[in-house]
N, C-alpha and C positions, 0 to 999 in steps of 0.2 A: 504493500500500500504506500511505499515510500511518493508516489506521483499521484496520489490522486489528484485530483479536482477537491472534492471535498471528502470527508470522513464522516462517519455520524457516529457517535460510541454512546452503546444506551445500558446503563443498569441503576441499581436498585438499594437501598437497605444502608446498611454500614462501606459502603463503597462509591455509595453515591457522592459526597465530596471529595474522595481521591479520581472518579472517573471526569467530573467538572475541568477539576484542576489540570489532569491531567492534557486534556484535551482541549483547554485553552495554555495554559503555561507551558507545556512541554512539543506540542503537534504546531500550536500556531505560533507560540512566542520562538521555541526553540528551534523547531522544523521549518515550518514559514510553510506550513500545510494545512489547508482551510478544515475546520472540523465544528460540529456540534455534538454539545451531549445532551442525552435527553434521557429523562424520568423514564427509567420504564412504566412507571404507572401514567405518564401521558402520550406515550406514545401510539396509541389508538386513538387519539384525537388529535390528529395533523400529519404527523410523519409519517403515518400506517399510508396517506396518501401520494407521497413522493418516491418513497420509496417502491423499485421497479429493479428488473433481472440483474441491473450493471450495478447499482449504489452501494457502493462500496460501507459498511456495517460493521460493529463490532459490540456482540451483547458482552457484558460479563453479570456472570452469576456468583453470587457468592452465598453465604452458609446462617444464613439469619432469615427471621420473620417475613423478609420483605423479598425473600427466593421466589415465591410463589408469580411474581409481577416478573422480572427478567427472565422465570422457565417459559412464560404465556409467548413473550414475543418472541423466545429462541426458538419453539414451537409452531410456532406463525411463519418464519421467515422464511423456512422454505419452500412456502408456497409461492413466493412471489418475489423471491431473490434469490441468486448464487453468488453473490460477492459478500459473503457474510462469514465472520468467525465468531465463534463462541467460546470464553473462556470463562471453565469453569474450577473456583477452586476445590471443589472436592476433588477433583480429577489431580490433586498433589499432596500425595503421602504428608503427613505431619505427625510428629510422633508427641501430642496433646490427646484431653480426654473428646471427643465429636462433641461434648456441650463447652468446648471452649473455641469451638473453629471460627465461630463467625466473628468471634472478635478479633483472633490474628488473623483472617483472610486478608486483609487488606495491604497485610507483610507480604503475601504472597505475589498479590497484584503487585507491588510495588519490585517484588522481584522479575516478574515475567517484563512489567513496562520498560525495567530498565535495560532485558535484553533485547527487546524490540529496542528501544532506542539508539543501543548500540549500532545496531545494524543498518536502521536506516544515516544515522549520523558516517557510517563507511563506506553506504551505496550511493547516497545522495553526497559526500566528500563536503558537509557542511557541520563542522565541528558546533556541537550544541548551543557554548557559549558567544558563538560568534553573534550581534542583533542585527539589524538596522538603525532602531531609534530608540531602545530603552538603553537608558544611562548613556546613549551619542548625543543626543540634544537636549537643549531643556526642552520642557513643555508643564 
């Protein structure tokens, strides 16, 4: 996904301010790759209509109360897209009790973003910290 056009990264629960941040501070500030995130609980009211076989998608699921909302649309998706990944953290061994997961998920996620980010930062040859205008000008 390192070219997209735009990005849309949607989930849920205890990850939903690490997927905001992520996807504005890291995709557009760092990347200079347009993205949106969205609630997986509102994404049946807007995005369910943009969204088509090419738009490039990324749910995350993670392991608290608020699963139920990011499995609906990772369930959805394939009816109506194949540019979509889904990353889920139960799908990563942790050697905690399963009534503690949901609240280090977001260690998890913050491990996988930073191997994607690697990679796009060596495909696209644009070192993270490099900006345009945050801390180059005033404003």
């Amino acid at each position: 996904h390192h070219d997209d056009s735009i990005h849309y990264f949607i989930g849920a629960g205890y990850q939903w301010g690490a997927i905001y941040s992520y996807a504005m501070c890291y995709w557009e500030e760092q990347h200079w790759i347009r993205t949106k995130s969205i609630h997986a609980a509102e994404f049946f009211h807007g995005t369910l209509e943009i969204v088509d076989r090419d738009t490039p998608v990324t749910v995350y699921i993670c392991e608290d109360k608020e699963r139920p909302l990011a499995e609906r649309v990772a369930k959805f998706l394939p009816r109506v897209c194949a540019n979509y990944t889904v990353i889920d953290t139960k799908d990563y061994p942790l050697h905690i009790s399963d009534e503690f997961r949901g609240y280090v998920s977001h260690l998890v996620m913050h491990a996988i973003n930073n191997r994607i980010d690697a990679h796009i930062e060596k495909i696209n040859c644009h070192p993270m910290e490099i900006r345009r205008y945050y801390r180059q000008l005033e404003y």
